[in-house]
C-alpha positions in Angstrom: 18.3 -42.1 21.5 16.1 -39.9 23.5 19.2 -38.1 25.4 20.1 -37.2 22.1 16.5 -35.7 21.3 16.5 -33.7 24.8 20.2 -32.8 25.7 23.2 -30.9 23.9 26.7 -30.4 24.1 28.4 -27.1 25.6 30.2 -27.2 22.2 26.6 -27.2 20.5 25.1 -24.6 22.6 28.6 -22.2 21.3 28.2 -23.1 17.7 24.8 -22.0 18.1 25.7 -19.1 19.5 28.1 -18.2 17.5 25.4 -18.7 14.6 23.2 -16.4 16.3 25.7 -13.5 16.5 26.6 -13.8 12.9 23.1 -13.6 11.7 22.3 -10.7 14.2 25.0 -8.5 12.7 24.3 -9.8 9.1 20.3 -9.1 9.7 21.7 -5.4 11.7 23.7 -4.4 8.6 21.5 -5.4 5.5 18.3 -3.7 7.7 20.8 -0.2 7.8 21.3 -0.9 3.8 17.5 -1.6 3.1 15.8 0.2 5.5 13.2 -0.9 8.8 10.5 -1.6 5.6 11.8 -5.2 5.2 10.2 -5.7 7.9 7.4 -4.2 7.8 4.0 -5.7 6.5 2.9 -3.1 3.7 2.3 -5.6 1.3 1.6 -9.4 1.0 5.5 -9.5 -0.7 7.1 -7.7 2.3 5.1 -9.7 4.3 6.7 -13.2 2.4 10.0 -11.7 2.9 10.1 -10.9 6.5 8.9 -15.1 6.9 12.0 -15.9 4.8 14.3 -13.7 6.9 13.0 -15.7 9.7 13.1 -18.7 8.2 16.6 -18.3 6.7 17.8 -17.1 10.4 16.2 -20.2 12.4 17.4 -22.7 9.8 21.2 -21.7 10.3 21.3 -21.1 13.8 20.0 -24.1 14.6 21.6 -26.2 12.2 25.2 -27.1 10.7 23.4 -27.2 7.3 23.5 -24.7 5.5 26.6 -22.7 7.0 26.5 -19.3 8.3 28.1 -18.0 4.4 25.0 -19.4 2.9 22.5 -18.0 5.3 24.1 -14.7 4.7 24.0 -14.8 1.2 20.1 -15.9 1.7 19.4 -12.8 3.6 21.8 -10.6 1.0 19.6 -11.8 -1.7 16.0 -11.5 -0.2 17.0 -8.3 1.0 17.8 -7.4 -2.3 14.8 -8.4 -3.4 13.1 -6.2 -0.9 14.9 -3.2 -2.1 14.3 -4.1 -6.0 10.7 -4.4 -5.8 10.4 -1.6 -3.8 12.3 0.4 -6.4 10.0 -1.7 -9.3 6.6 -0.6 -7.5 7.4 2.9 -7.1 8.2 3.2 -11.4 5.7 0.6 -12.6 2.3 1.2 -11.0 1.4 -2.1 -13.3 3.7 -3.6 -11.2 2.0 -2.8 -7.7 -1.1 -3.5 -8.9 -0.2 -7.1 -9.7 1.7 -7.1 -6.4 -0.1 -5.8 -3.8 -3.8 -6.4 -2.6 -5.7 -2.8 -2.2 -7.9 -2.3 0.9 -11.6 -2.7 1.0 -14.1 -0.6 2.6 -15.9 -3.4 4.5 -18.2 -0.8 7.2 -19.3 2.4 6.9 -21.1 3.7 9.9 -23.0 1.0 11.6 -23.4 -0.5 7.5 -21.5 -3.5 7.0 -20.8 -3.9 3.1 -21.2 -7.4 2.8 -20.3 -7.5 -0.6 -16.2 -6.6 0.3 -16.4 -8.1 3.8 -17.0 -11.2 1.7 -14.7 -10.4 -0.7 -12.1 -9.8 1.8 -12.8 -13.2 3.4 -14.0 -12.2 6.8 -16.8 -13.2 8.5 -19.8 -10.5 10.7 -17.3 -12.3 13.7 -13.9 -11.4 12.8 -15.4 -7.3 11.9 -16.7 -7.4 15.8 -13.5 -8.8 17.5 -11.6 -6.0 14.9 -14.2 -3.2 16.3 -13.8 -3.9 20.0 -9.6 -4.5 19.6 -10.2 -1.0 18.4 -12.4 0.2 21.3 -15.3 1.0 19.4 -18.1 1.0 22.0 -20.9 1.8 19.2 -21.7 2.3 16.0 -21.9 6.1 16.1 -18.6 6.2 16.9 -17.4 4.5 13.8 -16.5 6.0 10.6 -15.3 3.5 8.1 -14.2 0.0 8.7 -10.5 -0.8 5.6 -9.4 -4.4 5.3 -6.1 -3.3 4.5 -3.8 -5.0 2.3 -1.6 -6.6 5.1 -4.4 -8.4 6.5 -4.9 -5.8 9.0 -8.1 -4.1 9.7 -8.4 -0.4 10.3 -11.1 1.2 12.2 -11.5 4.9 11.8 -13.7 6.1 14.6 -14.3 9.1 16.0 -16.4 10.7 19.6 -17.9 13.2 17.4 -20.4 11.5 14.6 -20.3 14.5 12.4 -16.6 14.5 11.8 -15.4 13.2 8.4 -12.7 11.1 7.1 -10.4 13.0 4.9 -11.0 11.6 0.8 -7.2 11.1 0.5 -7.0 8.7 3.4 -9.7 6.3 1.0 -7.8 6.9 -2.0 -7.1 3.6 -4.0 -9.4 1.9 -1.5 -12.0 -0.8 -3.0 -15.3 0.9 -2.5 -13.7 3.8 -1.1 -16.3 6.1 -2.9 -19.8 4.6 -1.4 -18.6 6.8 1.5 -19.1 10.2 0.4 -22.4 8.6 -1.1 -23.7 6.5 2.2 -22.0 8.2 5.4 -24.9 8.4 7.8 -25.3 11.9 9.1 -25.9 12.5 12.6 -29.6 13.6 14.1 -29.2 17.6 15.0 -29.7 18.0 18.8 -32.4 18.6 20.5 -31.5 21.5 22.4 -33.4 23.8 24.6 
């Protein structure tokens, strides 16, 4: 019984193989179709597709069940659904607002906004670790802080404090607008 568990068959090893290659080229061609986006994590849906690709992959290369035809077709129709929601979002702004998380403005300057970094479900913890995976070496280097809508956490930081981030790049961002309104300025120089 536990040979069975730990060993497999040179016949095995070339179905799986064979799996493998037909997936590749399946996954190859519907990526051409649908574009490098259905893998990308934009959104929480693009996000649930690309686990479903990978799901759908590992389930029929390793495995007799389901055959390669219905691991295709599984890819042929998430992918499709990739490609119509995309198409949806851009025509129906309803419909991205009910699909998509926006970002939240979590830090501005050295201020943490405690209100959206709640609301965002981070802890003071998980903004640190995000500031120093983003070299931030102190606060008077960083502009804003965006929980994005992925998951991901921008820092927008700059060497010179007096630099400003463009409005556009805040636009449709939760609490994008306390910003303009609480952006510490920098002391003027002391020069002599």
């Amino acid at each position: 019984m536990l040979s069975e568990w730990t060993t497999t068959g040179w016949g095995q090893v070339g179905l799986i193989a064979l799996s493998a290659l037909a997936m590749y080229v399946a996954v190859i061609l519907l990526t051409r179709l649908a574009g490098v986006r259905s893998f990308s994590k934009m959104s929480g849906f693009d996000f649930a597709v690309t686990v479903a690709i990978g799901s759908v992959l590992g389930s029929v290369i390793l495995s007799k069940d389901p055959p390669i035809a219905n691991g295709v077709a599984a890819l042929v129709i998430l992918f499709g659904l990739q490609i119509g929601m995309a198409v949806l979002r851009s025509r129906f702004p309803g419909l991205q607002l009910l699909a998509d998380n926006r970002p939240r403005l979590i830090m501005i300057g050295g201020e943490v906004q405690y209100d959206q970094l709640k609301k965002a479900k981070m802890t003071e913890s998980d903004l640190w670790g995000k500031l120093r995976e983003a070299n931030a070496l102190n606060f008077s280097q960083v502009l804003a802080v965006i929980a994005e809508t992925t998951g991901d956490v921008s820092v927008l930081h700059a060497s010179d404090p007096d630099q400003e981030i463009e409005p556009e790049l805040l636009k449709g961002v939760i609490a994008g607008e306390r910003y303009r309104h609480n952006r510490p300025r920098a002391l003027p120089s002391c020069r002599s």
